[in-house]
BALOBA-1460 file (C-alpha; in Angstrom, 3 decimals):
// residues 198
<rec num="1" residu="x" x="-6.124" y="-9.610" z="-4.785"/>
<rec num="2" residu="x" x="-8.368" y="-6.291" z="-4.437"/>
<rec num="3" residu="x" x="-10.620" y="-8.499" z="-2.996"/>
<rec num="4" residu="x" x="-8.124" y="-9.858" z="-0.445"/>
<rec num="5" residu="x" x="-6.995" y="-6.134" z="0.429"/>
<rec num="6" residu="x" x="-9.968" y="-4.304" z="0.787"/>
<rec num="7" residu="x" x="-12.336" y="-7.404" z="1.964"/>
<rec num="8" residu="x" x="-14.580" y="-6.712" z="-0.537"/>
<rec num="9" residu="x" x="-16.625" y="-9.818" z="-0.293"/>
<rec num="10" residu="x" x="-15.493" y="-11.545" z="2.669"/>
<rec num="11" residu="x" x="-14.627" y="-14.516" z="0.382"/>
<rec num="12" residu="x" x="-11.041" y="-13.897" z="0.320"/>
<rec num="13" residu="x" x="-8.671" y="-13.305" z="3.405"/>
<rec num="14" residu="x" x="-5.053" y="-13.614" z="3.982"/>
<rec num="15" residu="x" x="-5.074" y="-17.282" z="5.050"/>
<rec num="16" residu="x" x="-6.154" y="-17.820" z="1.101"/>
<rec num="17" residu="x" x="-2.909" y="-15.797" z="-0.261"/>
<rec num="18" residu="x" x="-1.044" y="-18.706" z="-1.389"/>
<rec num="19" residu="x" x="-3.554" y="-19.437" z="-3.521"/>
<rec num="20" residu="x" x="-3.576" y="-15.725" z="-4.850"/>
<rec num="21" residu="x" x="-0.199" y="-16.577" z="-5.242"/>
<rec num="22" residu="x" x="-0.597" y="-19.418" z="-7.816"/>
<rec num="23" residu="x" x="-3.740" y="-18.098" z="-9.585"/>
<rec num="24" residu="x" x="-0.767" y="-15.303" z="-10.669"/>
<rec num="25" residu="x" x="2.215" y="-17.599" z="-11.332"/>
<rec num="26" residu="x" x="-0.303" y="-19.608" z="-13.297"/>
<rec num="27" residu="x" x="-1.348" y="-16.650" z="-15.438"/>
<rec num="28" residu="x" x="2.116" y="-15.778" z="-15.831"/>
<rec num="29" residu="x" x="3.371" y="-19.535" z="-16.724"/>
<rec num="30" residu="x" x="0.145" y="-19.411" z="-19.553"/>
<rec num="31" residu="x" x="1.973" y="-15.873" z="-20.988"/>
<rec num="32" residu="x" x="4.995" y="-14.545" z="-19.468"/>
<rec num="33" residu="x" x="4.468" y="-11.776" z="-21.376"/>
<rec num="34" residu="x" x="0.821" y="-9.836" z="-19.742"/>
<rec num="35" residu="x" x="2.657" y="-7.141" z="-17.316"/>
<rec num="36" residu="x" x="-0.970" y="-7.285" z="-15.512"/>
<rec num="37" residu="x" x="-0.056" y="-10.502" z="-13.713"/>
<rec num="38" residu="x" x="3.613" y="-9.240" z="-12.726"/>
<rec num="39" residu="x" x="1.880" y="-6.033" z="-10.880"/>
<rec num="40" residu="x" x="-0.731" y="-8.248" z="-8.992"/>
<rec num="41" residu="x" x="1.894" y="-11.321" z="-8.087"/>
<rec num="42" residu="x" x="4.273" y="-8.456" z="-6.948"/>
<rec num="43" residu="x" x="2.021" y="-7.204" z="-4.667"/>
<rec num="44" residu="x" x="0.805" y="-10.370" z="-3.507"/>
<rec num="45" residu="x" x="4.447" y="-11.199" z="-2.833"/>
<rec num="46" residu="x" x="4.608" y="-7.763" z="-0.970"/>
<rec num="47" residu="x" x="1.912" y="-9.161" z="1.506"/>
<rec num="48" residu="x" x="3.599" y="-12.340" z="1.870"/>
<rec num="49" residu="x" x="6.629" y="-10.757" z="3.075"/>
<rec num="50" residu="x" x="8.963" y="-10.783" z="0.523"/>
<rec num="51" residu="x" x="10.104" y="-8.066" z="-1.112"/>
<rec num="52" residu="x" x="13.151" y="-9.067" z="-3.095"/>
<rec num="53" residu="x" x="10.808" y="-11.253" z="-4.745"/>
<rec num="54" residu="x" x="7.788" y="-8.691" z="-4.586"/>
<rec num="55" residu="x" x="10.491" y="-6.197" z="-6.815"/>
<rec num="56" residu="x" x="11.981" y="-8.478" z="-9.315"/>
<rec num="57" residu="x" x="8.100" y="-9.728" z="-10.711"/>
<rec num="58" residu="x" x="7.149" y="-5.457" z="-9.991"/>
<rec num="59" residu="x" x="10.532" y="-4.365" z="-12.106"/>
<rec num="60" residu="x" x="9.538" y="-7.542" z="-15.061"/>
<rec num="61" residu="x" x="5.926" y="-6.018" z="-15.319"/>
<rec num="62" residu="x" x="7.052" y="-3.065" z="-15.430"/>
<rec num="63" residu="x" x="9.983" y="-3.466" z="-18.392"/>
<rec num="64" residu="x" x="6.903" y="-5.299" z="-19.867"/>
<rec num="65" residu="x" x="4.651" y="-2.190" z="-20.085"/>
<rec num="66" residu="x" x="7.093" y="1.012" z="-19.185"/>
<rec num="67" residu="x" x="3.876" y="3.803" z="-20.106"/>
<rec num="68" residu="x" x="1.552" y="1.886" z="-18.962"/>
<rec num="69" residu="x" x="0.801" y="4.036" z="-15.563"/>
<rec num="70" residu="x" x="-0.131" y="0.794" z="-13.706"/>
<rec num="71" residu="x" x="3.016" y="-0.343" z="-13.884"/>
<rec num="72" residu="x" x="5.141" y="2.248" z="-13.036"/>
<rec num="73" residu="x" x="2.663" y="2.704" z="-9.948"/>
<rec num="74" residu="x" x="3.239" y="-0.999" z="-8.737"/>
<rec num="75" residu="x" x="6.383" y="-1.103" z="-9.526"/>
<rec num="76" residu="x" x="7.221" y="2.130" z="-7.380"/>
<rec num="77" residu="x" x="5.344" y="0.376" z="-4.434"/>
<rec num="78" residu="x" x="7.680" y="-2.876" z="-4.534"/>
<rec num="79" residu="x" x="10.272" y="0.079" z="-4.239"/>
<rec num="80" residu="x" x="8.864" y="1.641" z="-1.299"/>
<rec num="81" residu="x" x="8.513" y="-1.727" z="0.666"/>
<rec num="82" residu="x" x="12.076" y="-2.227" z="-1.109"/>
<rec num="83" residu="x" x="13.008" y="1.201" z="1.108"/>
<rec num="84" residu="x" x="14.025" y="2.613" z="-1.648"/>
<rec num="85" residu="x" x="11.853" y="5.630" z="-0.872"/>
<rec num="86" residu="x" x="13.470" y="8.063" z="-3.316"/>
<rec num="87" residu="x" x="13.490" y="6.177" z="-6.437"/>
<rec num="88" residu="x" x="9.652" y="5.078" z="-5.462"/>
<rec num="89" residu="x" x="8.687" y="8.695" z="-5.231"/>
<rec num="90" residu="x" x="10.027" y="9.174" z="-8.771"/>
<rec num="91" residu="x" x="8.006" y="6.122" z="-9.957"/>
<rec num="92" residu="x" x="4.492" y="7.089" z="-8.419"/>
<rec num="93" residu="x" x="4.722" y="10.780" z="-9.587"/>
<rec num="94" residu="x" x="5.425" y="9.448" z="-12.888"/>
<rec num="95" residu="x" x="3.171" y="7.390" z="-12.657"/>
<rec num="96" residu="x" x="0.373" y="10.641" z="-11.434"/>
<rec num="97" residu="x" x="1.933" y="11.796" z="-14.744"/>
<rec num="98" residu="x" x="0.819" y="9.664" z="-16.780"/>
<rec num="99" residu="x" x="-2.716" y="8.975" z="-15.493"/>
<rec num="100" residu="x" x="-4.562" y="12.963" z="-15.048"/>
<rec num="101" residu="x" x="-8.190" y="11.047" z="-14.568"/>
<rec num="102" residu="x" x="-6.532" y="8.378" z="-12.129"/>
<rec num="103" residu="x" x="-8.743" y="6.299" z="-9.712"/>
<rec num="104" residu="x" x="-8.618" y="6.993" z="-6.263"/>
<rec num="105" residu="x" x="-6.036" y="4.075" z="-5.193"/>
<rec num="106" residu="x" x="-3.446" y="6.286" z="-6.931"/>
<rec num="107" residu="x" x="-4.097" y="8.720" z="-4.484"/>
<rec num="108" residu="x" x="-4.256" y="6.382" z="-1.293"/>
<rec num="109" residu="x" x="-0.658" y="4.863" z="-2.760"/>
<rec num="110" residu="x" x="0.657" y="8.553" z="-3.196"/>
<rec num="111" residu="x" x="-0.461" y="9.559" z="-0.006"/>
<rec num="112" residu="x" x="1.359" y="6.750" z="1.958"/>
<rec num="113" residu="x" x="4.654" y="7.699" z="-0.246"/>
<rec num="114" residu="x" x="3.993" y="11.368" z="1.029"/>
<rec num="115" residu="x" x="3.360" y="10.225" z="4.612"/>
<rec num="116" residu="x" x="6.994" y="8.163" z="4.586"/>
<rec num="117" residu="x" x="8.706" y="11.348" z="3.183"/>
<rec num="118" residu="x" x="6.959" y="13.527" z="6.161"/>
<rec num="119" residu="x" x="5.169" y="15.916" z="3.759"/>
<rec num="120" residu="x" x="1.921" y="15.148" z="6.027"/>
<rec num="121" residu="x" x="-0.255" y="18.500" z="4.779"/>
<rec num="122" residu="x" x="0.080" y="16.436" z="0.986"/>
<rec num="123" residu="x" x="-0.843" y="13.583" z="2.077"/>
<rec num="124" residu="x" x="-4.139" y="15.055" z="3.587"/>
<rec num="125" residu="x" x="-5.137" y="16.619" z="0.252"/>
<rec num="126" residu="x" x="-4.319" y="13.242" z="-1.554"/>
<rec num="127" residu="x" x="-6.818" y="11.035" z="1.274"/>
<rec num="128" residu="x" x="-9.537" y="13.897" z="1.065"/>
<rec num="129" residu="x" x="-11.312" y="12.102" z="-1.938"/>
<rec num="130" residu="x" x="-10.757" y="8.164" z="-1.116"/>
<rec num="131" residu="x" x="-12.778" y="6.063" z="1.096"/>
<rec num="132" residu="x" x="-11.731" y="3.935" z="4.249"/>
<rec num="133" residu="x" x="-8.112" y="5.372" z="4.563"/>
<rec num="134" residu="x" x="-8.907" y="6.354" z="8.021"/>
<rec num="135" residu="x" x="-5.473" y="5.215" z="9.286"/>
<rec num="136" residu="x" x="-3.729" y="7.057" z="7.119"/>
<rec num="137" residu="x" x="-5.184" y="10.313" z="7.471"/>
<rec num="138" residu="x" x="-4.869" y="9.278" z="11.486"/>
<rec num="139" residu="x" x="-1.218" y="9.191" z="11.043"/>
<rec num="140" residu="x" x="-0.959" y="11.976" z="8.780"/>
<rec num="141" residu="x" x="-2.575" y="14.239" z="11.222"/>
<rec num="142" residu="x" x="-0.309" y="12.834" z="14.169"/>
<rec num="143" residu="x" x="2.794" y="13.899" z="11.827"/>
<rec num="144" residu="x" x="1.514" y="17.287" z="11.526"/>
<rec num="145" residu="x" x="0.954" y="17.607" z="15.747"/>
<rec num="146" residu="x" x="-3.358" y="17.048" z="15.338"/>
<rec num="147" residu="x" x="-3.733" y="14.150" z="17.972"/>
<rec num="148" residu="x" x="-7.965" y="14.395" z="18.594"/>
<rec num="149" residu="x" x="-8.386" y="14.723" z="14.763"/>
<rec num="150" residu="x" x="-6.743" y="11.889" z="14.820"/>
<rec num="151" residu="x" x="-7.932" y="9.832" z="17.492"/>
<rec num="152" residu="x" x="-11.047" y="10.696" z="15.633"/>
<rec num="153" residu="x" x="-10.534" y="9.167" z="12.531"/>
<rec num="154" residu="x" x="-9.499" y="5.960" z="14.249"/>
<rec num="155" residu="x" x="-13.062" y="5.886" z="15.771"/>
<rec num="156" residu="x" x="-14.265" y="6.192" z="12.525"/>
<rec num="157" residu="x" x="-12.251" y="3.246" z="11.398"/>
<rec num="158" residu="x" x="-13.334" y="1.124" z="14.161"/>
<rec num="159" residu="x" x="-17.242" y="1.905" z="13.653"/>
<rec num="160" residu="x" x="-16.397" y="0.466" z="9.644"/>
<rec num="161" residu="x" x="-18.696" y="-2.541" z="9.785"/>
<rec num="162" residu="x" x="-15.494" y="-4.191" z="6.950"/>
<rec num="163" residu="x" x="-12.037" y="-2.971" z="7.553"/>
<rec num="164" residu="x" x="-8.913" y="-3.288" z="4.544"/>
<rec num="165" residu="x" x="-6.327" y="-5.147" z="5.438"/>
<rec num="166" residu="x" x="-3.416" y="-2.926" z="6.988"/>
<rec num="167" residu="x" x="0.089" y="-3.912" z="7.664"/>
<rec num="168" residu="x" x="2.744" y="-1.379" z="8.327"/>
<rec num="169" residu="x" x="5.202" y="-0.613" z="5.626"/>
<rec num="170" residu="x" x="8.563" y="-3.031" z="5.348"/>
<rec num="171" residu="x" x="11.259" y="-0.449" z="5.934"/>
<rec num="172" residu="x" x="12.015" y="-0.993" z="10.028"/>
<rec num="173" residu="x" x="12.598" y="3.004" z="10.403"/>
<rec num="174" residu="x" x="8.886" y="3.421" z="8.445"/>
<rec num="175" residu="x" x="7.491" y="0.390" z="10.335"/>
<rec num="176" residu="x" x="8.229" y="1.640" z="13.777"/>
<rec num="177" residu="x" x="6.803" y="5.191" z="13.209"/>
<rec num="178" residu="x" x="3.640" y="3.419" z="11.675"/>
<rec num="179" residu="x" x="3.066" y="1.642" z="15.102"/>
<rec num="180" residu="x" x="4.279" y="4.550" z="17.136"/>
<rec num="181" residu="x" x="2.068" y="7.036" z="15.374"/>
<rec num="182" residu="x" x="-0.815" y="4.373" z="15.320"/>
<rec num="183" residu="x" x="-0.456" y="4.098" z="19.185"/>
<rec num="184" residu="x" x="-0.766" y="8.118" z="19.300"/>
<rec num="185" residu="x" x="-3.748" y="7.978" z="17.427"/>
<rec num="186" residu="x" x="-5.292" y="5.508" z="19.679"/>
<rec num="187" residu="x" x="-4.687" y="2.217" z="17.535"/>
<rec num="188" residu="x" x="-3.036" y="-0.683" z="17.838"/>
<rec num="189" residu="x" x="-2.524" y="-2.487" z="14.745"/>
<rec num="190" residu="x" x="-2.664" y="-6.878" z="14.997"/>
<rec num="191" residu="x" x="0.081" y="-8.404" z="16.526"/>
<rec num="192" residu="x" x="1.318" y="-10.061" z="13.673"/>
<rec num="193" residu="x" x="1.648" y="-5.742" z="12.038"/>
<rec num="194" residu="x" x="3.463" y="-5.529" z="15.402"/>
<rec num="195" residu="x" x="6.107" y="-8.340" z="15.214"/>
<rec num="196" residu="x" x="6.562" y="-6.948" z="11.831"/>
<rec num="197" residu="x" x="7.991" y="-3.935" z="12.780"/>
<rec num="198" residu="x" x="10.002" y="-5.334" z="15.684"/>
């Protein structure tokens, strides 16, 4: 799955998702009880396109494993792409909470939550310190009124020899300012990131 999101390898793209898919049912068939596969099958699920099912295996690895941060950072992301932006928030910052030495995809997760709640200065500070997020900070800086820093950091995305996979969020109100704020900043996301959002 990390492989399949940030391209890692180039061995694993989304035309081989389904088979992400069953490598996670089939962990969870073996032991319904390891939250681990729950978070990565949820998110899986989440780039599939469906969310109901995305947040029911996100919620079940979560009641699995309720302090383990992991978890409660997952399961707040199934929320977000849920729209359930408020109750999300609550879940990621507990998540924060839990983890003071997190790894930087905590921050590139709280940063998006940030960006959807318009509090684009945070969401700056969180990107400052991860790698390849250059759409994200692009956006951030469009929500705050800096267009050329912007359109800046999309050139920097575009000169990335291996680009992560981006798709705009699931909420249509958080979709359409994704593309509308990509378009600002001088992007335009696939077509099928477009559709999406239609």
């Amino acid at each position: 799955m990390l492989d399949l999101w940030i391209q890692l390898t180039g061995e694993w793209h989304s035309s081989r998702l389904d088979e992400v898919i069953e490598q996670f049912s089939r962990a969870i068939e073996l032991d319904p009880n390891v939250s681990r596969a729950y978070r990565g099958l949820g998110q899986a699920m989440i780039l599939k396109g469906d969310v109901a099912q995305a947040l029911t295996v996100s919620r079940r690895g979560f009641e699995l494993g309720p302090s383990e941060p992991d978890n409660l950072l997952f399961y707040g992301i199934a929320l977000f792409e849920s729209g359930e932006l408020a109750e999300a928030t609550k879940k990621i910052e507990q998540a924060l909470a839990l983890h003071p030495l997190r790894p930087s995809y905590y921050s590139y997760f709280y940063a998006i939550i940030l960006w959807a709640n318009e509090r684009f200065e945070e969401a700056l500070m969180q990107l400052e310190t991860v790698p390849g997020v250059e759409v994200y900070r692009a956006l951030a800086l469009v929500g705050l009124g800096r267009v050329a820093e912007a359109k800046d950091q999309i050139a920097k995305y575009r000169a990335r020899p291996s680009r992560p996979l981006l798709m705009p969020p699931h909420p249509p109100a958080l979709a359409r300012r994704f593309l509308r704020d990509s378009r600002i900043a001088g992007w335009r996301p696939s077509l099928a990131a477009q559709k999406k959002a239609v």
